[in-house]
N, C-alpha and C positions, 0 to 999 in steps of 0.2 A: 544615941544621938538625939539631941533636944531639936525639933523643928519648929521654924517660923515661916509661915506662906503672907505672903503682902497680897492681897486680893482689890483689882482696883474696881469700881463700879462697871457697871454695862451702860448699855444707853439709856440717854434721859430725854425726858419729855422737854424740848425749847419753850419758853414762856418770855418773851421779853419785857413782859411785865415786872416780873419777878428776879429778884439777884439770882445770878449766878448759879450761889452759892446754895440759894433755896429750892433749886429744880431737883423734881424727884422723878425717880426712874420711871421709865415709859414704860408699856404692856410688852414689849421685845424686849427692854434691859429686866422687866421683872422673869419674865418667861427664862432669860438665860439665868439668873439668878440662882431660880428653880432647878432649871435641869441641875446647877452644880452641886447641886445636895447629893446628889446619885456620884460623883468621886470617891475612889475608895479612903481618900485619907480624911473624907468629912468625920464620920464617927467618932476619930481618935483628937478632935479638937475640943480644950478645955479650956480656952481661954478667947475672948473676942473685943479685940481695939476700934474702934473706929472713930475716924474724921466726925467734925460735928458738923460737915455740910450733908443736906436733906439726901440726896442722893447716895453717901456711904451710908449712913445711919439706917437708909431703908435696906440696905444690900446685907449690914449689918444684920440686922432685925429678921430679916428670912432664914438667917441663917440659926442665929442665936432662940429663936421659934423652935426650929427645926429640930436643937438639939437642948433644948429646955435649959439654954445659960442665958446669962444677962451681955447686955454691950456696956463695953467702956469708954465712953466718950473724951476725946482727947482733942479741944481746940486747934493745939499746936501743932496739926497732921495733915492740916487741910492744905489745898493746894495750893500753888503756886497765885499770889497777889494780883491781879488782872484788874483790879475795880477802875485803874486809871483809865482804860479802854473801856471796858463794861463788854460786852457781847461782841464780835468781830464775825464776819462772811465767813465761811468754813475756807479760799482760798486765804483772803485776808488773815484767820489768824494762824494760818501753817506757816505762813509766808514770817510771820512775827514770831513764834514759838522758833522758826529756824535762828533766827535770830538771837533769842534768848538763850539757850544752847550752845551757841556758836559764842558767845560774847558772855561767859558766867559772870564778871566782874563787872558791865554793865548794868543798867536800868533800861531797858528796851521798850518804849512810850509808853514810862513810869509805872512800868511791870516789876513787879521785886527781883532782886538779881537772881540769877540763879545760884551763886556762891551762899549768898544769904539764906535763903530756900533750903540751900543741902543744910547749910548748918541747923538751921531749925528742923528740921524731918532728923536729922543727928540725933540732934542732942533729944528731940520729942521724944525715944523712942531708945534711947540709951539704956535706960532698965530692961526693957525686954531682953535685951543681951549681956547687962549684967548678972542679972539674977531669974534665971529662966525657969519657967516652970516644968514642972514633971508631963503635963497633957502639952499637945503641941498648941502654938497660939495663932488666929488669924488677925492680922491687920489688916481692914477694909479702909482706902484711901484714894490714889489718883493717881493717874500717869506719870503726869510731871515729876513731882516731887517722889513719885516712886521711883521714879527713873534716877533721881538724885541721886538717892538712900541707896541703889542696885548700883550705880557707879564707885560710891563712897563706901561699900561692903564688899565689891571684887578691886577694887585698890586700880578704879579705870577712871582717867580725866574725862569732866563731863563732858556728854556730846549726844546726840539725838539719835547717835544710830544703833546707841541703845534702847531708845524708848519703847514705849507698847507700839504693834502694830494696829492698836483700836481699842477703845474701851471693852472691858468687862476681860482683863488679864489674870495673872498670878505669876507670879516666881515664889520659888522654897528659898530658906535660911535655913544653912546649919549656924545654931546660936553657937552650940561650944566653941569651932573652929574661927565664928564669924563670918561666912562664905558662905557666895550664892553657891547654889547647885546646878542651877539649870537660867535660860534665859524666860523671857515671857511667854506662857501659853496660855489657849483662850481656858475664861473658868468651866466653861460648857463641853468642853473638848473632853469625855473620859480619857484619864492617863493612869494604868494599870501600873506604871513604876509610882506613881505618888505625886 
């Protein structure tokens, strides 16, 4: 069985100076980061994707450190379009994220659709499952659009009640079959099944 784990960031440092997009994880998302080095299926990873927002790229990098490979930087992974809002209250933007969820063929105050979303996190990441490699492979990416990608591989319409219950997740891919294995668990959590 060829394995894919989609690993989303942990927490980040808020800077409302700074996009988004640029915020790099904070001393608790790096700290979890770390512990998940110590999972037993880190070793067997031979390959490493990650979003080109600051915050996967560092989660990336720990990792890819850890086990003397390189990251592979994939624009087309990042997450879900927000720039029309910029930063939102933690109630404000659940309240809005429900929304986008709820309504995939919308634009939810000029947030990218979530339909649109899934199709790019699709097609970004269509090789991985075409043509898989022999070491297993980590994608470090983001809730959202993980949660897309997690709906559009167990064959489930999108909805939120899939999604992470909080940054710094993972779910396995079997590539052969194309199917999740498991739902979300935290990356910090040792899980003795893999």
């Amino acid at each position: 069985m060829t394995i894919l784990r989609y690993v989303t960031h942990a927490e980040v440092e808020v800077d409302l100076s700074v996009p988004v997009a640029r915020w790099g994880l904070s001393s608790t998302g790096r700290a979890r980061v770390v512990a998940m080095l110590d999972q037993p299926w880190v070793p067997g990873v031979g390959r490493i994707v990650s979003s080109d927002e600051t915050k996967a790229v560092e989660t990336a990098r720990i990792l890819a450190d850890h086990l003397g490979l390189s990251v592979e930087v994939r624009p087309g992974t990042g997450e879900n379009d927000r720039t029309a809002t910029g930063f939102l209250p933690p109630d404000e933007f659940e309240a809005t994220a429900d929304r986008f969820f709820a309504a995939p063929r919308r634009s939810v105050r000029g947030w990218e659709r979530a339909a649109d979303a899934q199709g790019r996190i699709v097609a970004a990441l269509q090789d991985l499952l075409d043509a898989p490699s022999h070491a297993s492979t980590v994608v470090v990416g983001h809730g959202g659009v993980g949660t897309l990608w997690w709906c559009w591989l167990a064959h489930e319409p999108i909805s939120r009640r899939h999604d992470q219950p909080g940054q710094g997740h993972r779910f396995t891919v079997d590539v052969d079959r194309r199917a999740v294995l498991d739902r979300w668990r935290p990356i910090d959590e040792i899980d003795d099944a893999g």
